[in-house]
VOMAR-531106 format. One record per residue: residue in one letter; x, y negated, z of N, C-alpha, C in turn. Coordinates in steps of 0.1 Angstrom, whole numbers, plus 5000, padded with zeros to 4 digits. Layout:
# VOMAR-531106
AXYZXYZXYZ ...
This chain:
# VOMAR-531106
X500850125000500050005000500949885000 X502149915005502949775007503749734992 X503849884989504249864976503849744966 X502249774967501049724955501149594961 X501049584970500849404975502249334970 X503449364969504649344963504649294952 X503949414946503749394932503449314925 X501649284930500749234931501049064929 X501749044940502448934945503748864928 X503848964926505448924917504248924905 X503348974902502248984886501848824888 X501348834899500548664902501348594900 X502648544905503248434899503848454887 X504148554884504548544867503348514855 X502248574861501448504854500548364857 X501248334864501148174869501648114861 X503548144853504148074850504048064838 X503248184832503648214818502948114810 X501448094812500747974807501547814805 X502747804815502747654815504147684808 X505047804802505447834792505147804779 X504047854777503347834763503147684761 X502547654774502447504767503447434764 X504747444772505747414767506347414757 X506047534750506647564734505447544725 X504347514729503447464717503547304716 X504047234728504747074725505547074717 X506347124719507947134713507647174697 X506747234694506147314681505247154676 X504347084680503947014680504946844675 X505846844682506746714680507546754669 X507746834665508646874651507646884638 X506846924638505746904628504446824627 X504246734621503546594622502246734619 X501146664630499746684625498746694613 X499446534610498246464600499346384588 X499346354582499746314565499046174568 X499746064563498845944555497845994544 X496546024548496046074537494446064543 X493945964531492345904533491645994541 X490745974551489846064562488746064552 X487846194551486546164551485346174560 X485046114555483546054568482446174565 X481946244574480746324572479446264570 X479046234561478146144560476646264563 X477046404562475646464565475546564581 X476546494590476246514603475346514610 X474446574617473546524625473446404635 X474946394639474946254650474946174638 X475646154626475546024619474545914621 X474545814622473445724625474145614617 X473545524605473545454599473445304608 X474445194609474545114616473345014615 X473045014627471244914626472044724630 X473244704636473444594637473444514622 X472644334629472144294615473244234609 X472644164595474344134590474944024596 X476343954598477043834608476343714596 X475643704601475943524595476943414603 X478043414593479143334597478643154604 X479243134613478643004623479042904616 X478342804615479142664605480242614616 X480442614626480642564638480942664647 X482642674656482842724667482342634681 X482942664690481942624702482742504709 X484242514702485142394702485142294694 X484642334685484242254674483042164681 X482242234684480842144687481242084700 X481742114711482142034717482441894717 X483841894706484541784701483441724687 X482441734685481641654675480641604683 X480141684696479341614702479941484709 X481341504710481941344717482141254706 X481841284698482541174683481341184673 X480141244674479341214667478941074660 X478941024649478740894649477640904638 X478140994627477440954612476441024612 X475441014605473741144602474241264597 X475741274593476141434585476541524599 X477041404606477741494618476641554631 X474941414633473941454638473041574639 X473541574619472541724613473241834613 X474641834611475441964615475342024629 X475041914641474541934652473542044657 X472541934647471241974648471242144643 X471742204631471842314624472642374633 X473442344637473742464648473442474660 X472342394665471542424680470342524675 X469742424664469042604660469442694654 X470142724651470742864648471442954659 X471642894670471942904683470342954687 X469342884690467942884698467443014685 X467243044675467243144663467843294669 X469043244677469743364678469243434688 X469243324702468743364713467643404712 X466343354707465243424707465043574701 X465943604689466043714686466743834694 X467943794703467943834715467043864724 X466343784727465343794738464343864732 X463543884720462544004714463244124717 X464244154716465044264715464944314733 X464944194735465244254752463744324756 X462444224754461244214755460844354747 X461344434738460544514733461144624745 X462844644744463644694753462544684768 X461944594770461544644788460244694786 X459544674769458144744771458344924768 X459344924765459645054760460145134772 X460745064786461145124795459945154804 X458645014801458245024813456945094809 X456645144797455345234788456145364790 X457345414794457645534789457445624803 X457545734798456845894810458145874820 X459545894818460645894823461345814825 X461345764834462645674844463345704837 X464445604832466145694826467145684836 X466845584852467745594861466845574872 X467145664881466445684892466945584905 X467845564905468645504908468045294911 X467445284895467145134893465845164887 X464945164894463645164884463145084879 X463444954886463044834877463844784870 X464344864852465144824845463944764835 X462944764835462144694829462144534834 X462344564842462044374850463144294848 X464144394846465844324847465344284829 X465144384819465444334810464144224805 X463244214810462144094812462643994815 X463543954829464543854834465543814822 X466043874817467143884806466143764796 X465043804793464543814781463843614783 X463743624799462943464798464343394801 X465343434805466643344807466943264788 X466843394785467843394767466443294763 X465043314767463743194762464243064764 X464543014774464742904783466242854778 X467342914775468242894766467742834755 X467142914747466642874731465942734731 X464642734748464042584744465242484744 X466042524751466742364756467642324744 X468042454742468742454722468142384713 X466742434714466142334702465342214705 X465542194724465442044722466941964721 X467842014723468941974717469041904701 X468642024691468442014683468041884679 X466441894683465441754681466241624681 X467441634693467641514699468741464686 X469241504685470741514675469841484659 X468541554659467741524644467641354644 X466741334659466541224661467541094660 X468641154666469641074662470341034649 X470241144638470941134628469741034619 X468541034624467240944619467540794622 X468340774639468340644637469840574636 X470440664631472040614625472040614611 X470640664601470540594588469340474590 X468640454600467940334601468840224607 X469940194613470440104614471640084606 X471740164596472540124584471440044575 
């Protein structure tokens, strides 16, 4: 019996070792011969997970946010008023579209059979909250807007 426990003993660590052997020489096998080739991937386009990208297309901004900054302190002429103006609502355009997104997002959580986190049940209210912040954004955008229209109205009436 003392024999087999011996034995036993000397089987188990050699086959302890032998695995972290292999991996050793399948690295070594691995760094000597490259994987992959420069050579075009193709895309499975008939996968089941494939999912065709739903984000909409970028409409490029006439205006970065430094930009508008620095025009809002130097605004003088009706071209610079109305570029204003065009990009407060396209700003208040964007947000609202955000905010539908959120708004359909919390009817869809808060009509559905299953909780998706048990944890936070009222992820319908968060994305409701979400949804009148991004509102309230967009009004003040497009009274923004207004104001900057308004202005560019009366910097060609006092020419």
């Amino acid at each position: 019996m003392k024999t087999f426990a011996v034995k036993a003993t000397k089987w188990t660590t050699a086959m302890a070792i032998v695995p972290f052997g292999l991996f050793l020489t399948a690295a070594e096998a691995r760094e000597t011969e490259p994987v992959w080739e420069n050579t075009p991937m193709v895309k499975n386009l008939v996968a089941p997970t494939y999912r065709a990208s739903c984000a909409a297309a970028v409409v490029p901004h006439e205006l970065s946010k430094k930009e508008v900054r620095r025009l809002t302190a130097t605004a003088e002429t009706r071209e610079d008023h109305l570029k204003l103006a065009r990009y407060y609502t396209s700003e208040a355009d964007r947000l609202d579209a955000e905010a539908l997104a959120y708004e359909q997002a919390a009817t869809a959580y808060g009509s559905g059979p299953i909780v998706k986190n048990l944890m936070a049940p009222s992820t319908s209210g968060r994305y409701e909250f979400f949804a009148k912040g991004l509102r309230n954004e967009a009004k003040s955008d497009r009274a923004l807007a207004a104001s900057h229209e308004e202005m560019a109205r009366a910097s060609v009436a006092s020419l």
